[in-house]
C-alpha positions in Angstrom: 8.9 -71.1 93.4 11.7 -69.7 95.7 14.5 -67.8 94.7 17.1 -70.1 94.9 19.5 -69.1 91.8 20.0 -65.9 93.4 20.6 -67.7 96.7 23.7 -69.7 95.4 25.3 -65.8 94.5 24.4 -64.9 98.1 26.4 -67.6 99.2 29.1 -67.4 96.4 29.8 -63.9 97.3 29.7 -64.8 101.2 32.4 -67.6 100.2 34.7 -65.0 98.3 34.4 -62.8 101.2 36.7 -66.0 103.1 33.7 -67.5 105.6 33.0 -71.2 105.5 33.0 -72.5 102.5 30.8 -75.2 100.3 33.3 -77.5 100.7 33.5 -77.2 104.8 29.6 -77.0 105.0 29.6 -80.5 102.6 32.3 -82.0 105.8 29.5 -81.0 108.4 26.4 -82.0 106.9 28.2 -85.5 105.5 29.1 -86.1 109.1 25.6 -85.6 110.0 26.7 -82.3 111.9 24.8 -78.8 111.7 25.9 -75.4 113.2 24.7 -75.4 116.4 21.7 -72.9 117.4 21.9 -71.2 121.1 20.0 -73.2 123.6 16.6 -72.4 124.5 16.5 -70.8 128.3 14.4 -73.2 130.6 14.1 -75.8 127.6 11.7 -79.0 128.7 12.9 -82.3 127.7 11.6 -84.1 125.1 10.7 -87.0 122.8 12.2 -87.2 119.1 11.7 -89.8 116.3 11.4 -91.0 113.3 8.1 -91.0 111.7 6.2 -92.2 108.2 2.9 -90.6 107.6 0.3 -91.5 105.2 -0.9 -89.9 101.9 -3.3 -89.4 99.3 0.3 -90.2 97.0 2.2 -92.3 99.4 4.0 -92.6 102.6 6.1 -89.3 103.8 9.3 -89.5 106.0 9.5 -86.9 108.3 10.9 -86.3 112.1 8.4 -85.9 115.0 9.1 -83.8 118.3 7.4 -82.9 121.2 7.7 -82.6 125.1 8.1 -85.7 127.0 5.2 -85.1 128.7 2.3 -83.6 128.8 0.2 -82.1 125.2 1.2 -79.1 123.5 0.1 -76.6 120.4 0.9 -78.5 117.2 3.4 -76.7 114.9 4.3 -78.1 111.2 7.9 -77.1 109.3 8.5 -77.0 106.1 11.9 -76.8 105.2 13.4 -75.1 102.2 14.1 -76.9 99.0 17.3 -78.6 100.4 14.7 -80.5 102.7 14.8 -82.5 106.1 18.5 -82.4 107.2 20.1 -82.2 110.3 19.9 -78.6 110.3 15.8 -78.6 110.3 16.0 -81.3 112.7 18.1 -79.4 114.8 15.8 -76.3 114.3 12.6 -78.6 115.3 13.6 -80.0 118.3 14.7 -76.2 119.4 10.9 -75.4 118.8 10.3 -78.1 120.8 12.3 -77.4 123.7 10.1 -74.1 123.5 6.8 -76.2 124.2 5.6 -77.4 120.6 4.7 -80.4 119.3 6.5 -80.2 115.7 6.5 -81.7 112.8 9.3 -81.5 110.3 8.3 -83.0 106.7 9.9 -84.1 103.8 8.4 -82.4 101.1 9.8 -84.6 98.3 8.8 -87.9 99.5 7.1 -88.3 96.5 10.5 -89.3 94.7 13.5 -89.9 98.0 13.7 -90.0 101.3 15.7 -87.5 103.3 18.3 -86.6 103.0 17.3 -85.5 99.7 20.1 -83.1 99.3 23.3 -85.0 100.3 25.1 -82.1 101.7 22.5 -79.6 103.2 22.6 -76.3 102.0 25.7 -77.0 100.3 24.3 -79.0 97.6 24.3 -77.8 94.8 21.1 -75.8 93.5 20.8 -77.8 90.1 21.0 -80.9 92.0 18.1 -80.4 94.0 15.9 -78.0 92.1 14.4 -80.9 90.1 13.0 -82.4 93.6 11.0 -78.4 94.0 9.4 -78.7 90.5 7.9 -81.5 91.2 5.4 -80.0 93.6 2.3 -77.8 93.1 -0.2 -76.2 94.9 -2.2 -79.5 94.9 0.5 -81.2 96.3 0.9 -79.3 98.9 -2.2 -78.6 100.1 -3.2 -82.3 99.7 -0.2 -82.6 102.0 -0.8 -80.5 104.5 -4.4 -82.1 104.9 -2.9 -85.6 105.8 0.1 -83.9 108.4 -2.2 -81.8 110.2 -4.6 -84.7 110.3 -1.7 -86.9 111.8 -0.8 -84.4 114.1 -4.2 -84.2 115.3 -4.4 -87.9 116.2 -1.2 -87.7 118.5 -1.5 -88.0 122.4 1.1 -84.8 122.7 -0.8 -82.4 120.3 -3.6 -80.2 122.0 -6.8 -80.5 120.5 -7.8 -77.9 122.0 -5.2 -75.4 120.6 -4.7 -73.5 117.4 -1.8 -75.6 114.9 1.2 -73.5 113.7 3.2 -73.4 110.2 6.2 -72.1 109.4 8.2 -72.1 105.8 11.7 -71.5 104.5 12.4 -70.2 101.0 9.9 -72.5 99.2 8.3 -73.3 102.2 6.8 -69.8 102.6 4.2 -70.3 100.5 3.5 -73.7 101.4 2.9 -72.5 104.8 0.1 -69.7 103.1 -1.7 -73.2 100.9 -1.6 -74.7 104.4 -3.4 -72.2 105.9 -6.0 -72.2 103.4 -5.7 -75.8 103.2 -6.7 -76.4 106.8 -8.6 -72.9 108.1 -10.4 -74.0 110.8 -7.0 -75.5 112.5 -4.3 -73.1 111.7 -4.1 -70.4 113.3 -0.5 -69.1 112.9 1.8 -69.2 109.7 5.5 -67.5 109.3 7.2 -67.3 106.8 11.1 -67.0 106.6 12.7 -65.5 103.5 9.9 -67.2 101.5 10.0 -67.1 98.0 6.8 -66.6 95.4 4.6 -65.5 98.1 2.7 -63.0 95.4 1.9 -63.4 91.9 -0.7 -62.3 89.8 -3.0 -65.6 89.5 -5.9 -66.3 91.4 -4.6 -68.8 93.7 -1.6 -67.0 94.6 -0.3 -67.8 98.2 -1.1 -64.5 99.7 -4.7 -64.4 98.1 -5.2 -67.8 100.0 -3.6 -66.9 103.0 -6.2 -64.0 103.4 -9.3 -65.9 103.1 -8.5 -67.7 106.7 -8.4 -66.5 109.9 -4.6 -67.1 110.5 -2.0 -64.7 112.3 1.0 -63.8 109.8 4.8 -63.2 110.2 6.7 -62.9 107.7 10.4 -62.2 107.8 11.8 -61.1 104.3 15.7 -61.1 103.1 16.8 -57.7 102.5 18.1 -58.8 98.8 14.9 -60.6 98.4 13.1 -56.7 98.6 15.5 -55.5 96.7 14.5 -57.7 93.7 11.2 -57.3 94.6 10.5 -53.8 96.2 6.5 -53.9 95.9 6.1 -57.5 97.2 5.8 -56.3 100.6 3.6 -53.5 100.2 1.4 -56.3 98.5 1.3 -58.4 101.7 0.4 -55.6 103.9 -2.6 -54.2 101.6 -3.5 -57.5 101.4 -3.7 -58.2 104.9 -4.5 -55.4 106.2 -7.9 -55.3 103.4 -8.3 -58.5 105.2 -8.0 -57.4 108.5 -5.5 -60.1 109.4 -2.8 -59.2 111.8 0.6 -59.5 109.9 4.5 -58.4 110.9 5.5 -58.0 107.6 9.4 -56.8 108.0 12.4 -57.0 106.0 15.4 -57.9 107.7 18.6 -55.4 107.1 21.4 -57.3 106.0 20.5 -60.9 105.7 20.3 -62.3 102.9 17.9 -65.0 100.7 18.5 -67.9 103.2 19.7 -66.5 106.0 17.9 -68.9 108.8 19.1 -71.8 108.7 22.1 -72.9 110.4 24.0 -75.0 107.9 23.2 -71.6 104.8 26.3 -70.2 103.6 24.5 -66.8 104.4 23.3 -67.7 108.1 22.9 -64.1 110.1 22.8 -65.4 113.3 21.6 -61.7 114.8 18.9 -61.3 112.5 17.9 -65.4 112.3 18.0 -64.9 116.5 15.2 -62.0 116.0 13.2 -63.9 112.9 13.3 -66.8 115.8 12.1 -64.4 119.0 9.4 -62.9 116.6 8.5 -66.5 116.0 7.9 -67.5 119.4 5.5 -64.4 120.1 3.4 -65.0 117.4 2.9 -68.7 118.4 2.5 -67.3 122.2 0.0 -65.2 120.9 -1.8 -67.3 118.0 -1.4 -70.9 119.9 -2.2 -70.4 123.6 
């Protein structure tokens, strides 16, 4: 699903190298502090809260932000397989300073409420990997039916406006089933440092993903193409047979993880340009 056994060497190897370390990221998170991101230039205020959404398998927990006023392009988040934590939430409200309704979900609601990994990032991989199996590509999409759905009932989404998604690690290809899931509203999907994007079964994400009518980024760790050297020329034949527009780019020197602000590996350069690229294709895809 995502590659997260080679994400805890990343940050392993990051920690030997003397930056901050699990046990300081554990402090941050446990004190309900995350890195902080840069502000947004000309940010509009907003409204943030805590919200529980109904499902075909039960009642999701997730954080809701949007301008104070006014209705804007929907976007949904789904984090990567340490889930809704400060550090999403943070990352969510960021978008929304930028003009988006967004949603930010916990994906495991199934079996715990966020936080579902006690100290963010730092948690450990075996702790949390566990929560990840217990999803599918039914779940998911069943899922993204009923939060696109929600979204679609609130007073500060426009109707009238394409929805975004955007995944991290396992997220990425949730982001594609989403897409699929819901065609006819989606019309924007990124995908940061996602993991199983491609495989070789009918259903695969990217197979999905090309039978809508979506916009595509998606922003690949340079150790991730390493590992995988062919996934991206995949993406681009793919797309491109579909006649899709898709910024397919791996970024130089991040690593597996390397967006979110509470990851041992955060590149703040390269997450900065994953988070610019982000913005156009929304400006683009959602006006």
């Amino acid at each position: 699903m995502c590659d997260q056994d080679h994400f805890e060497q990343d940050r392993q190897r990051y920690d030997a190298l003397g930056m901050v370390t699990r046990r300081q990221f554990g402090v941050l998170v446990g004190a309900g502090i995350s890195m902080m991101l840069p502000q947004v230039v000309n940010a509009v205020a907003v409204t943030e809260s805590d919200v529980e959404i109904k499902t075909t398998d039960g009642t999701a927990d997730c954080y809701f932000v949007h301008p104070a006023s006014g209705s804007a392009a929907a976007v949904l988040v789904w984090p990567d397989i340490f889930g809704l934590r400060p550090a999403f939430r943070q990352m969510g409200k960021r978008l929304a300073e930028s003009g988006y309704s967004v949603l930010v979900v916990n994906p495991f609601y199934r079996v715990k409420k966020a936080p579902t990994a006690p100290n963010g990032a730092a948690t450990p991989i075996a702790d949390v990997r566990p929560l990840a199996q217990g999803l599918n590509e039914t779940t998911q999409m069943t899922d993204a039916k009923a939060f696109i759905g929600w979204l679609d009932q609130q007073a500060s989404v426009a109707k009238n406006r394409k929805v975004g998604t955007q995944g991290y690690c396992m997220g990425g290809p949730i982001a594609f089933r989403t897409a699929a899931a819901v065609p006819d509203r989606v019309g924007a999907v990124a995908s940061f440092h996602g993991g199983g994007l491609v495989n070789d079964t009918p259903n695969s994400p990217h197979v999905l993903a090309a039978k809508t009518h979506a916009q595509f980024l998606i922003a690949i760790a340079a150790n991730d193409d390493q590992r995988s050297p062919t996934e991206k020329d995949v993406l681009k034949e793919t797309f491109a047979k579909a006649n899709l527009p898709a910024e397919i780019e791996v970024y130089e020197g991040a690593a597996h993880g390397w967006c979110p602000p509470d990851s041992g590996v955060y590149n703040e350069p390269q997450a900065e340009k994953a988070w610019s690229r982000l913005l156009a294709l929304y400006g683009k895809a959602l006006a």
